[in-house]
ZAVO-116055 format. One record per residue (C-alpha): z, y, x; residue in three letters. Coordinates in steps of 0.25 Angstrom, whole numbers, padded with zeros to 4 digits, always signed. Layout:
<nodes>
ZYXAla;...
</nodes>
This chain:
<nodes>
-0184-0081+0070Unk;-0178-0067+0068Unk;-0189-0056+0073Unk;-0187-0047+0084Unk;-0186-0032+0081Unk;-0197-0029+0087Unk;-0204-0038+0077Unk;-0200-0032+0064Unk;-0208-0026+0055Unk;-0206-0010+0056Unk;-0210-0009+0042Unk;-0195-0015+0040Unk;-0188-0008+0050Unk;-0180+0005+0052Unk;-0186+0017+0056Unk;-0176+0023+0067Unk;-0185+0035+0071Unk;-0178+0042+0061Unk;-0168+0044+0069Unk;-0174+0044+0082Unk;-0187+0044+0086Unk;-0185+0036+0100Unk;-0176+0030+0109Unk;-0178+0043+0116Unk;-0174+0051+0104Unk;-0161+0044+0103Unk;-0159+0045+0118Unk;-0160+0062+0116Unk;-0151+0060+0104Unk;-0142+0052+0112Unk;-0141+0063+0122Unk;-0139+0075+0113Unk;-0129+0068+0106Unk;-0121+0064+0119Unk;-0120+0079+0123Unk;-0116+0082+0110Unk;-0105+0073+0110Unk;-0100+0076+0126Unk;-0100+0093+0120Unk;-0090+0087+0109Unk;-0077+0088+0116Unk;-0080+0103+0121Unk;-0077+0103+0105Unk;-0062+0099+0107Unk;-0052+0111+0107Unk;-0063+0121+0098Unk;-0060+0116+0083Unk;-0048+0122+0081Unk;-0053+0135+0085Unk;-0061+0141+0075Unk;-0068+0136+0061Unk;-0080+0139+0071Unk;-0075+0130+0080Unk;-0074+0120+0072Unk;-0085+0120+0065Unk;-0093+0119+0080Unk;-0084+0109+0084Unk;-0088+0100+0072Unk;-0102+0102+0072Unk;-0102+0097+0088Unk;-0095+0085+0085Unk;-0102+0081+0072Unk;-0116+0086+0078Unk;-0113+0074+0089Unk;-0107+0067+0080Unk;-0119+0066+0070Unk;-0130+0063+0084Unk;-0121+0054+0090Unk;-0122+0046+0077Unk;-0136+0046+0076Unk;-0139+0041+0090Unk;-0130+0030+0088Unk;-0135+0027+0073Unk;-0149+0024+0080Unk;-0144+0017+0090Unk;-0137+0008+0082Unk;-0148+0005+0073Unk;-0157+0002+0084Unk;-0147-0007+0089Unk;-0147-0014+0075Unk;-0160-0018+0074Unk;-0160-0027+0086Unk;-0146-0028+0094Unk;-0151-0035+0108Unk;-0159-0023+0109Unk;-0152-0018+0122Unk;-0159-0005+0122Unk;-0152-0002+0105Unk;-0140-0008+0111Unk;-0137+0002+0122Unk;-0142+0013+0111Unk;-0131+0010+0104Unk;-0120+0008+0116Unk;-0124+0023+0121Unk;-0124+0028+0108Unk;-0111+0021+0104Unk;-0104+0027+0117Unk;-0109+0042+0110Unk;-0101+0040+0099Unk;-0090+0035+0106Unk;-0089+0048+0115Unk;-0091+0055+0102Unk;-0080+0052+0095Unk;-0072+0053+0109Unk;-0077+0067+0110Unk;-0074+0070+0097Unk;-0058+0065+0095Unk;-0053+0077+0095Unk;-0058+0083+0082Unk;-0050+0076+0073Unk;-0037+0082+0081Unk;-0043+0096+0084Unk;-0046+0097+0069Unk;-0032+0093+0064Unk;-0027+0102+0075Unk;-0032+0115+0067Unk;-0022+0122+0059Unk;-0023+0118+0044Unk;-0023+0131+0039Unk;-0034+0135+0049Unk;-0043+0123+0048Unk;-0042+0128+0032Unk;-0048+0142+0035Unk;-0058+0136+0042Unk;-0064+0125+0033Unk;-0068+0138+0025Unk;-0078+0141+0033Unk;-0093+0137+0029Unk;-0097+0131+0040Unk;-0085+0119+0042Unk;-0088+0114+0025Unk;-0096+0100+0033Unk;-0084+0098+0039Unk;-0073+0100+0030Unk;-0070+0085+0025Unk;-0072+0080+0039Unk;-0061+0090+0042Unk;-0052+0089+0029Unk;-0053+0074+0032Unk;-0049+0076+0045Unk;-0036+0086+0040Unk;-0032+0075+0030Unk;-0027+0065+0040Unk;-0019+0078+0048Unk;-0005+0071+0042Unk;-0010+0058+0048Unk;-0015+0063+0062Unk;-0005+0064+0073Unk;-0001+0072+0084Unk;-0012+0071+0097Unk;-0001+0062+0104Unk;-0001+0053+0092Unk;-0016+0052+0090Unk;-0016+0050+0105Unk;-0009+0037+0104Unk;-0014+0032+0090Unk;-0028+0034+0095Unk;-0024+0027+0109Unk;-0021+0014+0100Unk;-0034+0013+0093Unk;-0040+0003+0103Unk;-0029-0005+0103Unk;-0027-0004+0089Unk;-0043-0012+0088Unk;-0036-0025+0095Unk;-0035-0031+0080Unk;-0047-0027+0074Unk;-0055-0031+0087Unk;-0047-0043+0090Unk;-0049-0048+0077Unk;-0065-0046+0077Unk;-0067-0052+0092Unk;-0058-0063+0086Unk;-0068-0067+0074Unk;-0080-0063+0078Unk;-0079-0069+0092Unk;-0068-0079+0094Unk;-0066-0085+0082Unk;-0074-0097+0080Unk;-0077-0105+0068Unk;-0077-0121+0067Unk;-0092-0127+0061Unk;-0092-0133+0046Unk;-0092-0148+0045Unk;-0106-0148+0045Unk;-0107-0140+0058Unk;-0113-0127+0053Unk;-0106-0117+0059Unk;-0095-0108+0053Unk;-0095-0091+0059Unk;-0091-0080+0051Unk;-0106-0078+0045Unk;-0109-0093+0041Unk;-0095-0091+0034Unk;-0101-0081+0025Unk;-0113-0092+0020Unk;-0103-0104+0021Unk;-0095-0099+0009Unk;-0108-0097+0001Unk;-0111-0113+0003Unk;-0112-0118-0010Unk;-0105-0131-0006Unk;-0089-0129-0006Unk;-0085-0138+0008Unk;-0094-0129+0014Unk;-0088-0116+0009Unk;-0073-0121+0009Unk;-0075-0126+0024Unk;-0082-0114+0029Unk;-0069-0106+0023Unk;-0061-0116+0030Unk;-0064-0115+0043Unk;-0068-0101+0042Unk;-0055-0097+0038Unk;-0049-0107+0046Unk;-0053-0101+0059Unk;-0045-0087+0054Unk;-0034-0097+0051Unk;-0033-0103+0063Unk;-0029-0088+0071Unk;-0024-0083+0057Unk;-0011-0079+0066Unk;-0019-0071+0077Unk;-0028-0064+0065Unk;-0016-0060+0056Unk;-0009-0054+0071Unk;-0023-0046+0073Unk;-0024-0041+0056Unk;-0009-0038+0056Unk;-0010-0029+0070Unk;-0021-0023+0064Unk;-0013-0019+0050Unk;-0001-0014+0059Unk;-0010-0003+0065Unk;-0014+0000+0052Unk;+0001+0002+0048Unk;+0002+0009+0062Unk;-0009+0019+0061Unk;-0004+0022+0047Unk;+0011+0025+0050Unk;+0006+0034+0063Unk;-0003+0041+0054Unk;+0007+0042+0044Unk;+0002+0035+0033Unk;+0008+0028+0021Unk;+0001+0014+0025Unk;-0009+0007+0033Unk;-0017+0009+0018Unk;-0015+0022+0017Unk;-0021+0025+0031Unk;-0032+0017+0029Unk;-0037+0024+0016Unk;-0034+0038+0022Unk;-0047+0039+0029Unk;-0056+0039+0017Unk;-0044+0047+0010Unk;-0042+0035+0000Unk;-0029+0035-0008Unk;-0023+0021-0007Unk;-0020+0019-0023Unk;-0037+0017-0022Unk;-0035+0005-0013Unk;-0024+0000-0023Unk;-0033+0003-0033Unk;-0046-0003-0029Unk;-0034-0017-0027Unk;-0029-0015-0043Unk;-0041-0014-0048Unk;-0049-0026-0040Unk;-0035-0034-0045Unk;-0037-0030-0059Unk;-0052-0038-0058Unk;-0049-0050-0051Unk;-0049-0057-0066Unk;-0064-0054-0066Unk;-0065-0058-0051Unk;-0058-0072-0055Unk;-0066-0073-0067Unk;-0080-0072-0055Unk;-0072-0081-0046Unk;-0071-0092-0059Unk;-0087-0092-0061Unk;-0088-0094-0047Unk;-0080-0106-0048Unk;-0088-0111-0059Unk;-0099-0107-0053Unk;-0098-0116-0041Unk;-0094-0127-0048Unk;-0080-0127-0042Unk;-0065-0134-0047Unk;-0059-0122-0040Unk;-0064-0108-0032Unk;-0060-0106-0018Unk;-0061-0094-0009Unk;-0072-0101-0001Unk;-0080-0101-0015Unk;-0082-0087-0017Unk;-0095-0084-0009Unk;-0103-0095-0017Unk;-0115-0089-0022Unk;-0114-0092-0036Unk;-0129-0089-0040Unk;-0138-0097-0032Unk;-0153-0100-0031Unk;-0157-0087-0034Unk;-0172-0082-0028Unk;-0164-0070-0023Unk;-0176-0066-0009Unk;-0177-0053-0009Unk;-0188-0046-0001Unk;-0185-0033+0006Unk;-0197-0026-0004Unk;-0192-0031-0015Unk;-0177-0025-0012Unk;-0181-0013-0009Unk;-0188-0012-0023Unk;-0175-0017-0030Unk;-0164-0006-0022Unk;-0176+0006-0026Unk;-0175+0001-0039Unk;-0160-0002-0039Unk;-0156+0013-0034Unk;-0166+0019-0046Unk;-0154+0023-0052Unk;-0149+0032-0042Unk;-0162+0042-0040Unk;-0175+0044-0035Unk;-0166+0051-0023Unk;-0160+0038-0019Unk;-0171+0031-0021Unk;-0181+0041-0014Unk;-0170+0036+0000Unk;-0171+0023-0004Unk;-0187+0023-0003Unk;-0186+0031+0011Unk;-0178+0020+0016Unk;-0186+0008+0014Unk;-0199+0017+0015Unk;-0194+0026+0029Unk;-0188+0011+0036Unk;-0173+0014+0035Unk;-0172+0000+0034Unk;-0172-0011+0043Unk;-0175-0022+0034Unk;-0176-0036+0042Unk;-0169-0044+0053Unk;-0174-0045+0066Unk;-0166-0051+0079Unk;-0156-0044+0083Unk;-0155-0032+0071Unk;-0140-0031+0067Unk;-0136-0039+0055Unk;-0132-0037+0041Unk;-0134-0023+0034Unk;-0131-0008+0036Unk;-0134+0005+0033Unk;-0133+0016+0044Unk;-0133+0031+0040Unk;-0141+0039+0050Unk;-0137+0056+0048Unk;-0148+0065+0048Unk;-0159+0053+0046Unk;-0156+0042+0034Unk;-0150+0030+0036Unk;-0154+0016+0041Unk;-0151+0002+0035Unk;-0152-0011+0043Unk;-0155-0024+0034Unk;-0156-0038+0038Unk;-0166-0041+0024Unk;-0169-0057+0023Unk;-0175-0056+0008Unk;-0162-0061+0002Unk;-0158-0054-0012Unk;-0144-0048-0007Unk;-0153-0043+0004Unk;-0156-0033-0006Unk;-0144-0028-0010Unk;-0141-0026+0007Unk;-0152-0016+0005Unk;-0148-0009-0007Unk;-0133-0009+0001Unk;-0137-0003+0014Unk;-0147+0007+0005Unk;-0135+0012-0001Unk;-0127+0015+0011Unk;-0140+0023+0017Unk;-0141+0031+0006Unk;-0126+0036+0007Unk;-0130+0038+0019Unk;-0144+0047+0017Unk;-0136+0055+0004Unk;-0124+0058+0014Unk;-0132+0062+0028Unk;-0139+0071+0018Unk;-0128+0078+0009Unk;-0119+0079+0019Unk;-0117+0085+0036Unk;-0117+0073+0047Unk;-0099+0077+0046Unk;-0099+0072+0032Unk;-0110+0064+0030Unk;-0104+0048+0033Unk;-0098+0042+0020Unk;-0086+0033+0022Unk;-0084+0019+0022Unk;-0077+0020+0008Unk;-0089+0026+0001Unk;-0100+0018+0011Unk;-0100+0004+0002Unk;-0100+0013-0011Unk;-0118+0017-0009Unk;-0122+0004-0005Unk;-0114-0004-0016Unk;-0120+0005-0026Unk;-0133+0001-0022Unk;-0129-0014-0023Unk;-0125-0012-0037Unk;-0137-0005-0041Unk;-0145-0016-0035Unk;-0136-0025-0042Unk;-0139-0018-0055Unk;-0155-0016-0055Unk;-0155-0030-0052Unk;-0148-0037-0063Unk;-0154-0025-0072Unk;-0169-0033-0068Unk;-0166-0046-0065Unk;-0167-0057-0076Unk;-0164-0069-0070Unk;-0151-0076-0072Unk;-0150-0079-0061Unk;-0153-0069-0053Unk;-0144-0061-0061Unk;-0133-0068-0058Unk;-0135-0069-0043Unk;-0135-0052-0043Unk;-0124-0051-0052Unk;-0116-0061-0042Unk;-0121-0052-0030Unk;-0112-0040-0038Unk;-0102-0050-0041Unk;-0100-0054-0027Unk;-0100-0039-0022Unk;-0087-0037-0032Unk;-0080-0049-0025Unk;-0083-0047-0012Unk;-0083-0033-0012Unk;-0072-0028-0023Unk;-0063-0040-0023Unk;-0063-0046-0010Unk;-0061-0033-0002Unk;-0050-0028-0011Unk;-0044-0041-0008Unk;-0045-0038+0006Unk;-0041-0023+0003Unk;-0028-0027-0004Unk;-0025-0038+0009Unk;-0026-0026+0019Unk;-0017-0018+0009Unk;-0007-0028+0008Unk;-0007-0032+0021Unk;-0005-0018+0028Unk;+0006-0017+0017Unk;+0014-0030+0022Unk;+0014-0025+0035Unk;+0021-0010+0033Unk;+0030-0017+0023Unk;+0034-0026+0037Unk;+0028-0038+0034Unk;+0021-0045+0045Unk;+0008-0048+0043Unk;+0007-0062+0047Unk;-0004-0073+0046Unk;+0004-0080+0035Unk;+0006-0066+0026Unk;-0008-0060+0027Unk;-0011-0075+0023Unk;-0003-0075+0010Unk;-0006-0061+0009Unk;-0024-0065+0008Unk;-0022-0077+0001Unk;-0016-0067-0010Unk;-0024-0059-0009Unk;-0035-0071-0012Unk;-0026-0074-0024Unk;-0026-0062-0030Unk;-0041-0061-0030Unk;-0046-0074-0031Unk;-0035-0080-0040Unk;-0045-0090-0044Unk;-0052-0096-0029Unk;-0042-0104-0021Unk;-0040-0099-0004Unk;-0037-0110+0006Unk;-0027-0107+0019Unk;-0039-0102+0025Unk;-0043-0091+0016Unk;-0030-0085+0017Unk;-0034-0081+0032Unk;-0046-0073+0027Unk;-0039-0059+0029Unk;-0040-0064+0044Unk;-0056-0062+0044Unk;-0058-0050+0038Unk;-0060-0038+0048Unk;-0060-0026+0039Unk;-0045-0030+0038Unk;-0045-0023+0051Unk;-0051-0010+0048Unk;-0038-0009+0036Unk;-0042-0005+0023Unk;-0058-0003+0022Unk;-0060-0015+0015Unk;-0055-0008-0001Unk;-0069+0000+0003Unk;-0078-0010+0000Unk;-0072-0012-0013Unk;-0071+0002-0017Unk;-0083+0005-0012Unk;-0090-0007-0020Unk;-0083-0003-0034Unk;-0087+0011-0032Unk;-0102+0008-0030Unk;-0102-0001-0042Unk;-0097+0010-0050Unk;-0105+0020-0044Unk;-0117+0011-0048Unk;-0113+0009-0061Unk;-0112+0024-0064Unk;-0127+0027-0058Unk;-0131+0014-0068Unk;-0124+0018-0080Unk;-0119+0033-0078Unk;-0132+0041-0071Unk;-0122+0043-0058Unk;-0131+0042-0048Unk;-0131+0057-0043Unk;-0117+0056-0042Unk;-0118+0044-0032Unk;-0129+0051-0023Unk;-0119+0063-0024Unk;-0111+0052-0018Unk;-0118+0046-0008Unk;-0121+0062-0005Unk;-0106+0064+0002Unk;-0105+0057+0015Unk;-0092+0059+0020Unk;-0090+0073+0015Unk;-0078+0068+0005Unk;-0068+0057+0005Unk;-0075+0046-0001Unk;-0067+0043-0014Unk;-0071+0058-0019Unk;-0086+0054-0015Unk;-0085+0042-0023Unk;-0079+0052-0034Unk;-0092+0059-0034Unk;-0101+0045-0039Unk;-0091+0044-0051Unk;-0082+0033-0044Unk;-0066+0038-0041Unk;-0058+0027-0033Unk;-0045+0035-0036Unk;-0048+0027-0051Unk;-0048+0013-0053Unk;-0058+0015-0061Unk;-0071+0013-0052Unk;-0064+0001-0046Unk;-0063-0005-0060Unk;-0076+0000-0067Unk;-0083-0008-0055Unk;-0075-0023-0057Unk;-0080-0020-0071Unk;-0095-0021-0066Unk;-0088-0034-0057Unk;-0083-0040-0070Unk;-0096-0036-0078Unk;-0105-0041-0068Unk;-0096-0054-0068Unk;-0099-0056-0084Unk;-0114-0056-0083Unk;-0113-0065-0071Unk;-0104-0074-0080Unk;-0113-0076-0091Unk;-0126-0078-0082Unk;-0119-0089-0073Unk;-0106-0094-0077Unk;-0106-0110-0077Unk;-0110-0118-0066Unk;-0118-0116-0055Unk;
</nodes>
């Protein structure tokens, strides 16, 4: 039986005093950030006036901004440790409900900012004092020829709610009303036991679990394919309001990506698929199979490995692992596991899965769910990796520039995946066990590089269907996957139902975010290469050291990896295709 919270052992068990002593204490920060917020829009009207001005005007907001934050971070992980605790639940609504009033209160800057002569706004970014706020600001002037007039921005922000209906539709449909049939043997089918069904070592069990899964998507592939393609025709919307050149375009502009790096990333994963087919063929042979299907390609291929891994003993092995990147790194390190920003075990009711949450001005906080399991361990070296972005940018960097974006936020965790990956296989001797972590990296290559640039390369091509005039039908984003699958996996056989899969994947409605997590993933894998083999690890804590304070491809520039080239995506399948060879010669045959 799953303990209660109060049972836990503290030893094991965040320390949240760091960021408030009390309940009490939160309740004072709570206040003082609510005034702050309510003196924002006596702001409103002032920016324009002066570089004084301005810079008063920014410091308000971001001040509120930073507070507001905070009381809603602690909130939140309170809330995570156990959510049906009703008193962390209505901490978090209140604190929710600040940060919406702050970003209501504070819609104007954005206009006000944009309002400010050019040739003005230049004279005043010489002054001293406005430096913190420059890229915020520059970033807000690049987007000047794609901001309209206050009556336009009136009306596009008026369909925002509206423009939710697919994304939301789509997420109360999967996750509430759709309902899957039971397998043969009656074991029930949902969308987490369809994760384990397709690591089933028996085929039937895999291929009907894919059946039915799939089959249910099938069954409403009309009503899904309605809801995707309304959601690709507010992209196209969006991006010929805003006047941009596509739906891509407009999607990249954010983190101020040039689209040739997406078609690049697409090239250069096509130019690999030989080595990915070559994987896929050992997998056949591997399980024993006439012929590969796409329902065969979770199947652990190395099996009864003693791989318990108790949180001590991970804890050693991610110290030892990050040895390469200085006593500095590894000093945070110890403060964590030694200063309790970890919360290590389940216990009823703690929120699921993994993260790591930043906290300005304190250090961040990492929640685990730790059962002992060897991939456990490489959760922890993830979330680590994340936190210490995190602690490098809250301390290089002012609250306005201190949060890293999405694009770069897979890149510090992977690293330390990698690293783990490499100290392991540098001290393990086992066969074995060898191959079961050199599979771990393989698996992250397919899952990770392939399979999202697949899914990358379908939202690319779909959007481009669509502003070419073709309707985006259930039949044509059909024939449009099953390509895809094709082109991929030229060697694993689809059904009709895996055709359908687009139809499941939510990130599909937040448009072109997916191509991250490949970049991201080859980035780190370079990244780590060069700290093990070139001496580049005070390039990369220079790195993790830049927050948002630059667009994220020149702060990737800065750890030796330059996504305008080819060349990191390549010089990271080698390592896919490397790693592929030593797994070769330790377990190709039968199983």
């Amino acid at each position: 039986m799953e303990k209660l919270r109060s049972d836990m052992n503290p030893e094991f068990c965040w320390d949240l005093t760091d960021i408030y002593a009390d309940r009490e204490a939160w309740e004072r920060a709570l206040s003082e950030a609510s005034g702050k917020v309510a003196a924002i829009p006596a702001v409103a009207g002032t920016l324009g006036r002066s570089a004084k001005d301005l810079k008063a005007g920014l410091d308000a907001i971001f001040s509120a901004a930073e507070q507001a934050e905070r009381v809603y971070i602690y909130a939140m992980l309170r809330a995570s440790e156990d959510n049906g605790d009703a008193q962390a639940q209505e901490m978090e609504a209140r604190a929710t409900r600040l940060f919406v009033d702050f970003s209501t209160s504070s819609a104007f800057l954005n206009p006000e900012i944009l309002a400010i002569p050019p040739e003005a706004l230049e004279v005043w970014m010489r002054t001293p004092e406005l430096e913190i706020y420059r890229h915020m600001i520059e970033d807000v002037c690049r987007a000047r020829e794609h901001t309209l007039s206050e009556a336009e921005e009136r009306l596009l922000a008026m369909l925002g709610d509206a423009a939710q209906t697919p994304k939301k539709t789509f997420d109360l449909f999967e996750s509430v009303d759709m309902q899957f049939p039971s397998l043969s043997d009656g074991r029930p089918l949902t969308h987490a036991l369809f994760g384990n069904y397709r690591e089933d070592r028996d085929a039937t069990v895999r291929r009907e679990a894919f059946e039915k899964y799939f089959g249910e998507y099938v069954k409403y592939i009309n009503t899904l394919a309605s809801l995707y393609s309304g959601n690709v025709k507010l992209d196209s919307y969006y991006a010929q309001a805003r006047r941009y050149g596509s739906a891509l375009e407009a999607g990249l502009f954010a983190d101020n990506v040039p689209t040739a790096l997406y078609q690049n990333l697409i090239s250069c994963v096509h130019d690999a698929i030989p080595t990915l087919s070559r994987y896929l063929e050992l997998r056949r042979r591997r399980l024993g199979l006439d012929e590969l299907k796409l329902y065969d390609l979770y199947v652990p291929l190395v099996e009864d490995v003693d791989a318990r891994m108790p949180f001590e003993e991970a804890r050693e092995l991610v110290l030892k692992a990050m040895a390469p990147l200085g006593e500095t790194y590894q000093g945070l390190l110890r403060r964590a596991f030694d200063e309790k920003w970890i919360d290590v075990y389940e216990n009823r009711g703690k929120t699921t899965g993994a993260y790591s949450c930043g906290v300005y001005g304190v250090h961040p906080y990492v929640l685990l769910n730790y059962t002992g399991k060897y991939d456990d361990a490489f959760t922890l070296a993830h979330e680590l990796g994340h936190s210490m972005h995190s602690w490098f940018s809250s301390e290089a960097q002012e609250y306005v520039n201190n949060e890293y974006s999405i694009f770069v936020a897979e890149v510090a965790s992977t690293v330390n995946e990698v690293m783990l990956t490499r100290y392991l296989l540098s001290v393990e001797k086992d066969a074995r066990k060898r191959a079961y972590i050199l599979n771990h990296l393989l698996e992250g290559f397919r899952t990770t590089v392939f399979r999202q640039t697949l899914f990358a390369e379908f939202e690319m091509r779909a959007h481009a269907l669509y502003e070419a005039g073709a309707p985006l039908t259930a039949q044509a984003l059909n024939d449009l996957y099953r390509e895809m699958n094709e082109t991929f996996y030229p060697n694993a056989k689809g059904t009709p139902e895996t055709d359908a899969e687009w139809a499941r994947i939510p990130h599909f409605y937040r448009a072109f975010y997916v191509y991250q997590y490949a970049t991201g993933f080859c980035s780190a894998v370079a990244i780590a290469d060069s700290i093990l083999n070139g001496g580049g690890a005070e390039a990369y804590l220079k790195f993790l050291s830049t927050g948002g304070s630059m667009y994220p491809i020149d702060e990737l520039k800065i750890a030796g990896v330059d996504l305008t080239s080819p060349e990191p995506i390549v010089r990271a399948l080698k390592v896919f295709e490397e790693t592929l060879a030593e797994f070769e010669q330790l377990v190709d045959g039968p199983a």
